[in-house]
N, C-alpha and C positions, 0 to 999 in steps of 0.2 A: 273435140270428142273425147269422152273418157272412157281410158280403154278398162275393164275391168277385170283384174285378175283370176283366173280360176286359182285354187287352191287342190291339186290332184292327189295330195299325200296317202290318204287315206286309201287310196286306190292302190296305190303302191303296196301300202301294209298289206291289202287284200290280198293281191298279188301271190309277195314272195311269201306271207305266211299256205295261201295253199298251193304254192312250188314245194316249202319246205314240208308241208302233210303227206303231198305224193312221194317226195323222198325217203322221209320215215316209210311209208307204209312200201315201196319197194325194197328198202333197207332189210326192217325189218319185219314186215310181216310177208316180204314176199322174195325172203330168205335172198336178197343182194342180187334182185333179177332185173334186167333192167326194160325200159319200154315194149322194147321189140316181144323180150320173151317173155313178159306178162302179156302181150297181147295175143299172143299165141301159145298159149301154155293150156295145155286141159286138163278138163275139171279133176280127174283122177288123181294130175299130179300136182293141183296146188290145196294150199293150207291157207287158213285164216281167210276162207272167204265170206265169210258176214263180218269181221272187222275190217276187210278192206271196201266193202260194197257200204257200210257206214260211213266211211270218210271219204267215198269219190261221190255218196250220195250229198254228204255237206258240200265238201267242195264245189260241185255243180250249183247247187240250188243257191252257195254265197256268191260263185260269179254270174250265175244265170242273173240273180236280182240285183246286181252291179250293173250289168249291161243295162236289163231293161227297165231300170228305174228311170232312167236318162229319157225314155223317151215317153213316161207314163204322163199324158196330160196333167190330172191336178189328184193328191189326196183326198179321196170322198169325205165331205163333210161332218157324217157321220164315225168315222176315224179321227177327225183331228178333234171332235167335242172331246174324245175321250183322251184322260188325261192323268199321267201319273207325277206329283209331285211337280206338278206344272212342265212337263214334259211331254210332248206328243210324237207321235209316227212322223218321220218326214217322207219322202219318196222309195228312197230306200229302207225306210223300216220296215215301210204298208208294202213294197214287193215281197221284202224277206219272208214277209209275214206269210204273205198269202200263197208263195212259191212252196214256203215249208209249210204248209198246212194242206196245200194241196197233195205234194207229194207224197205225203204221209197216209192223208186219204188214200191216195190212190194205190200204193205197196199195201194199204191194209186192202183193198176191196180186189187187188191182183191175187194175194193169195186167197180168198175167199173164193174167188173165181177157179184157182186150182183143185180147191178142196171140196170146191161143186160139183167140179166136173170128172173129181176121179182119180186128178194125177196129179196128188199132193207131192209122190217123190220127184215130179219134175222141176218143183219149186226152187230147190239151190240150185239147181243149174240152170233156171232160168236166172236168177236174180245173179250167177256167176257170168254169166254170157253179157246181159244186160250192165253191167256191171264195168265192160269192158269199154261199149257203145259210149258210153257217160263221161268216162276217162278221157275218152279222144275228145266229145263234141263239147267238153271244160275248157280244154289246152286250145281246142278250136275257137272258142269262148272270148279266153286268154286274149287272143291274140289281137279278138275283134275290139274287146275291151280297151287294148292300146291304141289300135287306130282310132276307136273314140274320143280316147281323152286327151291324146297327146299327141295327132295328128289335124290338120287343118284339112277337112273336104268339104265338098259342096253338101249340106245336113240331108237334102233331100235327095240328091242323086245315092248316097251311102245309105237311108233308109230302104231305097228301092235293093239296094245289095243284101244291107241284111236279111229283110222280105226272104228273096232269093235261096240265102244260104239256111234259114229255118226253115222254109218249106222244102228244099233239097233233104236234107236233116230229117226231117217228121218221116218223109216217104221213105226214105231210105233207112230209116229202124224198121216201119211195118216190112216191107222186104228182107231184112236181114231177121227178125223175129220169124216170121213166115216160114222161110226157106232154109235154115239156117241148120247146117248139119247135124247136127245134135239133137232136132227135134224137141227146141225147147218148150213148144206149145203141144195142146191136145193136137192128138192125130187125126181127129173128123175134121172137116172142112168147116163146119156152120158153125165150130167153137172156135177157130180161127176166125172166122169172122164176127162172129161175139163178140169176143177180144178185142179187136179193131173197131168196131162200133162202140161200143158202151166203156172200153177201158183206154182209147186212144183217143180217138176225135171228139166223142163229146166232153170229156175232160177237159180237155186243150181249150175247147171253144168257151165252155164256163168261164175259165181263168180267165182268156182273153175279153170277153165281157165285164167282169171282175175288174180288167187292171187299164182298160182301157175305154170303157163307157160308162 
């Protein structure tokens, strides 16, 4: 039997360079604060928050498409025709791709969504709150990311895990959005639900369609 080597480096790179972005950006754009009191810090008292909501926005979406490129069946066919300089999308490009392109969709049709309904100035402090959610479920990310690559478990008992721990995750931002002291959504109930419908679930389900049929 020949055994074949993974090659993990790359992963690695992934890694520590977005350890070393969150460092900078608690360094210095979040004046030498460290975890705790960036995740508890309000809005009044902190600074630079759209260059830090920028760079936990990448961070996420580079390890989010780390993670689940690994288990994306095959790149659609129509993806690998096209081709630059005899180069193509491998797993990991066509997540990145569609991870950031999603994302991007969707922060632009969020704030449209604020500015629909009224309450444009709740905008940075949503996207400051939201911001914070990202943070943790990256480093949560992180962590899952290692046990993938550099861990030996049973592939399908650890899919059922992960399952688990995103669906844990999804329900548990609508709840913390919802409820969440600050009121960082509209205040009627049927715009909260809105919100949840058309800017949560259907989204998620496109991508999943997208990346995995």
């Amino acid at each position: 039997m020949v055994r074949i080597v993974q090659h993990n480096d790359w992963v690695v790179i992934v890694l520590v360079s977005c350890i070393f972005l969150y460092i900078f950006m608690l360094l210095s754009l979040r004046r030498d604060s460290s975890v705790t009191e960036f995740l508890l810090q309000k809005f009044a008292d902190s600074t630079n928050n759209f260059l830090s909501w920028i760079i936990i926005s990448f961070v996420f979406t580079l390890v989010l498409s780390v993670f689940v490129s690994q288990n994306i069946p095959v790149v659609p066919q129509k993806v690998t025709d096209f081709q630059f300089s005899g180069y193509e999308l491998n797993k990991f490009g066509f997540t990145f791709a569609s991870i950031s392109v999603f994302y991007f969709l969707k922060n632009i049709f969020t704030y449209l969504y604020f500015a629909g309904t009224g309450t444009t100035k709740k905008w940075e402090v949503f996207y400051f709150t939201a911001s914070k959610f990202y943070f943790s479920f990256s480093i949560l990310i992180m962590i899952l990311i290692v046990l993938q690559f550099f861990y030996l478990f049973d592939k399908f008992l650890m899919l059922d895990v992960y399952l688990a721990v995103f669906a844990f995750a999804f329900l548990f931002k609508q709840f913390f959005y919802v409820f969440h002291p600050s009121s960082i959504l509209p205040e009627k109930w049927y715009y909260k639900f809105l919100y949840i419908c058309t800017l949560q679930i259907v989204p998620v389900l496109v991508l999943w369609k997208l990346l995995f049929f």
